[in-house]
Steps between C-alpha positions, in 0.01 A plus 500: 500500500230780504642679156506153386091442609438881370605407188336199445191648591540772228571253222160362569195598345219717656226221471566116516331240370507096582200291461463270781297184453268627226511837719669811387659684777567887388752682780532891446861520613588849584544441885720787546215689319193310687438370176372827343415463146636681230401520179706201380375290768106566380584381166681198620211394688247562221681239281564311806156491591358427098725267487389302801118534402614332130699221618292221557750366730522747761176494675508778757743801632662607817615846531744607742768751632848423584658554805323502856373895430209514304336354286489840237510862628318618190612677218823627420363910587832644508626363141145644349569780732764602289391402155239794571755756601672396166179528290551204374127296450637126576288562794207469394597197331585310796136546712321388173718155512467474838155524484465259239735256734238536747179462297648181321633343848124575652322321203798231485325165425757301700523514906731832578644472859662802674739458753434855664793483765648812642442852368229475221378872365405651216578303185559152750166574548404537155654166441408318827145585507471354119554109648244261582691414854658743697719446767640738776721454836566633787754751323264670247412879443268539304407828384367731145744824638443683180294800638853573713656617177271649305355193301206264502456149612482311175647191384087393531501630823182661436358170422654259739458701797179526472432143663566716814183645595459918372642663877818215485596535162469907492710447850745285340576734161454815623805468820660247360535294786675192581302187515684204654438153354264408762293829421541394111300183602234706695406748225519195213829657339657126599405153477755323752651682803838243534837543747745629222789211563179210368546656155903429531395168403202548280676320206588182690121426535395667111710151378298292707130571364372401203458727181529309219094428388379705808168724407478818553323471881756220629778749392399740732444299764891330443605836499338592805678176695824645418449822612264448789652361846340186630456724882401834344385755750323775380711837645347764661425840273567816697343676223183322619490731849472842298206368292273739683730756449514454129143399424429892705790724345498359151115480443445498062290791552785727649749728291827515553485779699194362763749222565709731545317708733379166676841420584585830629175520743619093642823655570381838679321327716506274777433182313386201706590120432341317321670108522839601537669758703507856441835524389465302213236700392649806499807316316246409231332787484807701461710330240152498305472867522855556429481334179186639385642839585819383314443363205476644165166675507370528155623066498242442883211643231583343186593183725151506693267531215743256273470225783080573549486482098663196454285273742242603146755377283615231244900353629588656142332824568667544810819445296401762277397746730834458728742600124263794442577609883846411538601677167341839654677410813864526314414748259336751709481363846652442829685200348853689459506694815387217722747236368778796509434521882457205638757288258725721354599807687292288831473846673111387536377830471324479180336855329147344335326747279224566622688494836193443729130339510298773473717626174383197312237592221188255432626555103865415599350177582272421242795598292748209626230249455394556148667331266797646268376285216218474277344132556629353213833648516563385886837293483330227711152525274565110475507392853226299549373462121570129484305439799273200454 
């Protein structure tokens, strides 16, 4: 019965569509996969997505993941992985999609609701963090891991997390760490922190509200109904106990290599709690410094002075500043060798280049963030043009 299941599953298509009293309900449906997207899948949500903003009928959009995993585990690295090694340029191609997936779901006229269940990195988070309501459970990680192989936290990323204050958000993209949906709430990366089985049966109560004639305001507030329990406690954010910790090692002002150094001296030392016992501390403090001592080092600079840069920046200029990064990242970065250890080969001992902090040059940096394109020529010169 199992091959018989297997197979059905593989006739089906990668994203589904059904529209649900006036609501369009999108599934990326590559459980097996946590609903990574490939290229295919981009451009079948592009038309999915211009379709729904054309259709008069359809009057807002759920997204969603299939399966009880995740919700999206990003991009599909290892498939652009190996593009690169086969010098072939489709790569490129997909992150300037993607990005123009994002942009048009973040300036999407019609109510955008993300069902942000389960695992939801990288390009989840590109898409999640585009909708109007976002909803997390009990069972979400959240996280931007990019920095772990060599890349940048994009998808927007150095937009959106800048609702996080400056120490959080540098925190956040620089280790890559997991938030859990009740820490999503806390740092305003979630709108509703819900027990996952409610949203089994979400579209029981989307028939019962009323779309048809609804403006714009009493859509959202339907919306909310359905997703929102009628006894809704707000969970508890663990993240919330290391905020003194993260306001003190990740201060704006500090390189990479001061937090660095910050983190080293906490650990040396006999460090005294603070709120919380002294072993969690020293947990925190030490799966901080091992990812800051970890990750690709060139990506911690670009990554740092990407994230501060962006809190200056237009949504679109973000967008354009993440392709002009990332392409330097595969062309001549870390991207290759981190995705080769950690997803291919998975002996985790990646070889960066420079290999250590002190080996990265000031120019090296300045390099990765200037653009590879004239102005004019940028292949997302558009984004943002037909802003009213």
């Amino acid at each position: 019965m199992s091959a018989v299941l297997e197979q059905q599953r593989a006739a089906e298509p990668d994203v589904l569509f059904r529209v649900l009293n006036r609501v369009a309900i999108v599934t990326l449906n590559r459980p097996a996969a946590l609903n990574a997207l490939s290229h295919e899948m981009v451009r079948e949500l592009a038309a999915l997505i211009e379709r729904c903003r054309t259709d008069s009928e359809i009057v807002a959009v759920v997204l969603r993941g299939a399966g009880a995993k995740g919700f999206c585990a990003g991009g599909d690295v290892r498939a652009l992985h190996a593009m690169r090694e086969r010098n072939e340029s489709g790569w490129q191609q997909f992150f300037i999609d993607e990005y123009r997936l994002d942009y048009a779901l973040h300036r999407f006229p019609k109510p955008v609701v993300a069902l942000l269940d389960g695992i939801t990195m990288g390009g989840g988070m590109g898409l999640g963090q585009a909708a109007r309501l976002r909803i997390v459970t009990e069972r979400t990680k959240m996280a931007m891991p990019e920095t772990r192989i060599g890349f940048l936290p994009d998808v927007g990323a150095t937009c959106f997390l800048s609702v996080m204050p400056a120490e959080v958000e540098l925190y956040v993209g620089l280790t890559g760490a997991t938030l859990t949906g009740a820490d999503a709430l806390h740092v305003g990366l979630a709108d509703l922190c819900v027990p996952s089985e409610w949203l089994d049966t979400f579209e029981e109560r989307l028939l019962r509200i009323a779309t048809a004639g609804a403006s714009a305001d009493e859509l959202m507030r339907a919306l909310r109904t359905v997703f929102e329990p009628p006894c809704n406690i707000v969970p508890h954010a663990g993240l919330g106990a290391f905020s003194q910790l993260i306001l003190r090692h990740f201060d704006r002002r500090s390189g990479i290599e001061r937090i660095v150094a910050t983190l080293r001296q906490d650990l040396e030392r006999e460090h005294s709690p603070q709120m919380m016992g002294q072993r969690e501390v020293r947990q925190w403090l030490q799966a901080t410094y091992d990812a800051m001592t970890s990750h690709s080092p060139t990506m911690l600079y670009v990554t740092r002075d990407a994230l501060l840069r962006g809190r200056q920046m237009t949504l679109a200029e973000c967008f354009r500043m993440e392709l002009g990064i990332v392409t330097r990242a595969i062309e001549e970065g870390d991207f290759s060798e981190g995705v080769r250890a950690h997803l291919v080969d998975k002996d985790r001992k990646p070889r960066w280049a420079p290999a250590t902090l002190a080996e990265v040059r000031p120019e090296r940096v300045r390099h990765f963030l200037a653009s590879p394109w004239r102005v004019d020529a940028h292949p997302l010169a558009d984004l943002g043009a037909q802003q009213a």
